[in-house]
N, C-alpha and C positions, 0 to 999 in steps of 0.2 A: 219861334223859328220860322223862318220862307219858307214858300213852299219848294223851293230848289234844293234848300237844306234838308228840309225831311226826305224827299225824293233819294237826294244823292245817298242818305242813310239807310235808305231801303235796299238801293240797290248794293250797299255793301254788305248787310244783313242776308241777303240773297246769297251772296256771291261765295259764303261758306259752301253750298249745297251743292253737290255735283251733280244730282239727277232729280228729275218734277216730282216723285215720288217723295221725295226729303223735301222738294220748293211745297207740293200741294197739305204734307206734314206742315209745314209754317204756317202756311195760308190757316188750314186749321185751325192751328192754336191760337192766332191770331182775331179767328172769331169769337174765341172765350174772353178777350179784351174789349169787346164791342160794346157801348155803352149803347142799353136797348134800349126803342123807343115806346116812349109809357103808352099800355096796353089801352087808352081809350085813343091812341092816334094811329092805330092799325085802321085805319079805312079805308076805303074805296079809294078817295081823294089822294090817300098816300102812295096806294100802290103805284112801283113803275112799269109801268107799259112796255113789252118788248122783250120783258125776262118771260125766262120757261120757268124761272119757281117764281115763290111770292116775295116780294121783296117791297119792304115801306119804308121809306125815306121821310123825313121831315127834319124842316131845318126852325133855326131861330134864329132871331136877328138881335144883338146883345152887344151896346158898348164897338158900333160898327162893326162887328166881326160878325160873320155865322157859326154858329154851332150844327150840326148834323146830328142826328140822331137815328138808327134804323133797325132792322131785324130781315131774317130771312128764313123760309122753312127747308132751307137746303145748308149744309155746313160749307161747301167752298164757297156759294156764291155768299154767305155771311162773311166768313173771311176775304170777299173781295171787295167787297161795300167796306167791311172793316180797315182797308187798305185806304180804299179812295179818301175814308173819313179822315184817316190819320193823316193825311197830306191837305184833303182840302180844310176840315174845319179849323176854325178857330184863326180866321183870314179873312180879310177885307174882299167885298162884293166884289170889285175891281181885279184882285191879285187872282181872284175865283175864276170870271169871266176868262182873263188872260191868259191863264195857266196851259203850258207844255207840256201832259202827264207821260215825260219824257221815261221816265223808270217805268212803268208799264212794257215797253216794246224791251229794255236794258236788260229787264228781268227773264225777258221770255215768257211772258204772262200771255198775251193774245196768242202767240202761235201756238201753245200749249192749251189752247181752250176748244171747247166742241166749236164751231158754229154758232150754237141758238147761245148758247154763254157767250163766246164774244159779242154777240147781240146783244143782250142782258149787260155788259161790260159797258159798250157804247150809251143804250139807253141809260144806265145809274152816273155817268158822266153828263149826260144832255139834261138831265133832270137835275143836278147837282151844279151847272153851271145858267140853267132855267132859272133856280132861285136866287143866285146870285145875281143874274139879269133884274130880277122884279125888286130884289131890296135895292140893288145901285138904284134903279129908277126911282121907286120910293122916297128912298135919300136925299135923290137931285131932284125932286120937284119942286 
């Protein structure tokens, strides 16, 4: 699937809920679908800079496409990395870099966030579009 495809799915998924209380219930449960990342790649290096919890990101690079992998010790910000994953992994360095994470604002996701989380939101997006910068470059050398 594009990533416009997965997006527009999100926001129809969404669009059942009438109040953030039922959206940040999704968000939730959505972090019990997050495929963890194995526990000797919780390091330093992984952590992203910028979130108020811990949150570790690491990708792979497989058959041109990235894979994502991550964890967090907070449950919405797991489910919001769980989100980003579902949309950016398993996509070309290219479609990564470029991407419009247009469902984000459709959802009502950032205005519905504290501050230091939208922060945390921004950072695991600049980090997640970081590695796809380094594998394109990678790739084209």
């Amino acid at each position: 699937m594009e990533i416009n495809e997965i997006q527009d799915q999100i926001i129809e998924d969404f669009s059942v809920f009438d109040d953030w209380m039922d959206k940040y219930q999704y968000i939730i449960d959505l972090s019990k679908e997050l495929k963890i990342i194995k526990s000797e790649e919780k390091v330093e290096q992984n952590v992203i800079k910028g979130c108020q919890s811990q949150v570790w990101l690491s990708a792979e690079y497989t058959n041109g496409k990235i894979i994502y992998t991550a964890d967090s010790d907070a449950i919405i910000t797991k489910g919001i990395i769980s989100l980003l994953i579902k949309v950016l992994s398993n996509q070309s360095p290219e479609s990564i870099k470029n991407a419009d994470l247009y469902f984000i604002e459709a959802i009502g996701l950032k205005e519905n966030l504290s501050p230091t989380r939208s922060n945390g939101l921004l950072a695991m997006i600049k980090q997640m579009k970081l590695y796809a910068i380094a594998f394109d470059h990678k790739e084209n050398r």
